[in-house]
C-alpha positions in Angstrom: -37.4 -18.1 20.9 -36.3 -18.9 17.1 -37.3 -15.6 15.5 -36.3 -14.0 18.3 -32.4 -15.4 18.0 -32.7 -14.8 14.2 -33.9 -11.4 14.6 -31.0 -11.0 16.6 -28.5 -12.0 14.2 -29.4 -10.0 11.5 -29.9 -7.0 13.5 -25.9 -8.0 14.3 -25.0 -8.4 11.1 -26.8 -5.4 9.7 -24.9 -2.9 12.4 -21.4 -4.3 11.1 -22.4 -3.5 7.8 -23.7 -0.3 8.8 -21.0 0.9 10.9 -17.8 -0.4 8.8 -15.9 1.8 7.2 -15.3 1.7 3.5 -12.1 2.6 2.3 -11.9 4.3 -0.9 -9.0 3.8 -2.7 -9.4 5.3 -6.2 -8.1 8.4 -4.9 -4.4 6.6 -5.0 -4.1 4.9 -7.9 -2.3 7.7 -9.6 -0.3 10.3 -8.0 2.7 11.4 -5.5 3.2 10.1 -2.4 5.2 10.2 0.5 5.8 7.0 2.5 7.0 7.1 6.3 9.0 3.6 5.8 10.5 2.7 9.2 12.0 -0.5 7.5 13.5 1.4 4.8 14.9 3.7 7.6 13.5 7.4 6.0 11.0 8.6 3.5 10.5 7.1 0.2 9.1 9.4 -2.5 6.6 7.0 -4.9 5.0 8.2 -8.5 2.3 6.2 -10.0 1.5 6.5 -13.3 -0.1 4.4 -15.7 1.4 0.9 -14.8 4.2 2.0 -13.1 5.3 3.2 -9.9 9.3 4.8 -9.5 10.4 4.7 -5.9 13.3 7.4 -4.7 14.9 6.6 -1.8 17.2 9.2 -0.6 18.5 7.1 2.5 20.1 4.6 0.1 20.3 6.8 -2.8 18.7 5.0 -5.3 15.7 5.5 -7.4 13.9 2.3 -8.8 10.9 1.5 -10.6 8.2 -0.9 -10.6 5.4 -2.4 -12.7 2.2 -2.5 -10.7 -0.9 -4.7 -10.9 -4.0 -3.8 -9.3 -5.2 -7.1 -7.5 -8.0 -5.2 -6.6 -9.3 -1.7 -5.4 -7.1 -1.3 -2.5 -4.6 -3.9 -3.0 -1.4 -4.2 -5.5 1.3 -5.8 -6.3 4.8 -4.3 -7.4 7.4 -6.1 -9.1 10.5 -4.7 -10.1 11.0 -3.6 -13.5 14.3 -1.5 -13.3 17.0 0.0 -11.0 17.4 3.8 -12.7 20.1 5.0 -9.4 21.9 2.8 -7.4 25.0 5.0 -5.6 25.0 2.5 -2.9 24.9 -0.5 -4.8 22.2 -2.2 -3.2 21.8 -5.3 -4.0 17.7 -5.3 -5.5 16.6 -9.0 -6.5 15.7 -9.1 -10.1 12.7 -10.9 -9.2 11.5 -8.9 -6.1 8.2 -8.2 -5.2 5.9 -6.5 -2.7 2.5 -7.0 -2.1 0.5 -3.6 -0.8 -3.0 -3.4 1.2 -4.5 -0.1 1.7 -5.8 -0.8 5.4 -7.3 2.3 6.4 -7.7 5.8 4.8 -8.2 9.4 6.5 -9.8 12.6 5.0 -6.2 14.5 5.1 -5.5 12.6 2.0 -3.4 9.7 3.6 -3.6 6.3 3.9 -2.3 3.4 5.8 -0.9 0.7 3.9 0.3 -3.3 5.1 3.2 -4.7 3.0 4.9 -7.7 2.3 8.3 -8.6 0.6 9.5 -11.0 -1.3 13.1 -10.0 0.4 11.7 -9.9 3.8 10.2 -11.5 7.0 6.7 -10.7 7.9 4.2 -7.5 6.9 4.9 -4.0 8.4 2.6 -1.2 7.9 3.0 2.3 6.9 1.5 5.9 6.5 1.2 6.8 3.3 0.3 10.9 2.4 -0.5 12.1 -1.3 1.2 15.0 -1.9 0.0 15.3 -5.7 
């Protein structure tokens, strides 16, 4: 009865691993990208480049960059670096950060990302589309 439960198991554990689905994130650690950010309220227009990523944000008319760190393959961390347009005056914390998990990729080139702020409650999610 033994081998058979332990035969079991593995054949469990073996299927998972079979049938999970990688996510390859390589793909977006440089680029353009358009985020649908319901929290933001409209579409935010990201570039990341070398260790930086510059946010446009037409709904509050300001453009701001941030440094990133690669935690690991599909996960990051932004801290901001400097506000570059601010029409609205928002006020940005000096010392605000956002922590980013690619959750989930598709073939079309997009992602899904989870998100938490240092300036806000709880994680949201969001799709996430490479459009260079």
């Amino acid at each position: 009865m033994l081998p058979k439960v332990i035969i079991l198991i593995l054949f469990s554990c073996l299927t998972v691993t079979v049938f999970s689905q990688q996510v390859d994130c390589y793909a977006f650690k440089e680029g353009k990208f358009r985020i649908n950010d319901s929290r933001a309220g409209g579409v935010i227009i990201a570039e990341r480049k070398g260790g930086y990523q510059t946010e446009s944000m037409e709904v509050l008319k300001a453009v701001v960059r941030f440094k990133i760190n690669w935690q690991s393959d599909c996960s990051y961390t932004l801290t901001l670096d400097k506000v570059i347009r601010n029409e609205n005056k928002v006020p940005f914390p000096s010392d605000m950060m956002i922590t980013v998990k690619i959750v989930a990729s598709k073939s079309n080139g997009s992602y899904t990302q989870e998100a938490t702020s240092s300036v806000t409650n709880g994680s949201y999610r969001s799709e996430v589309t490479k459009i260079q």
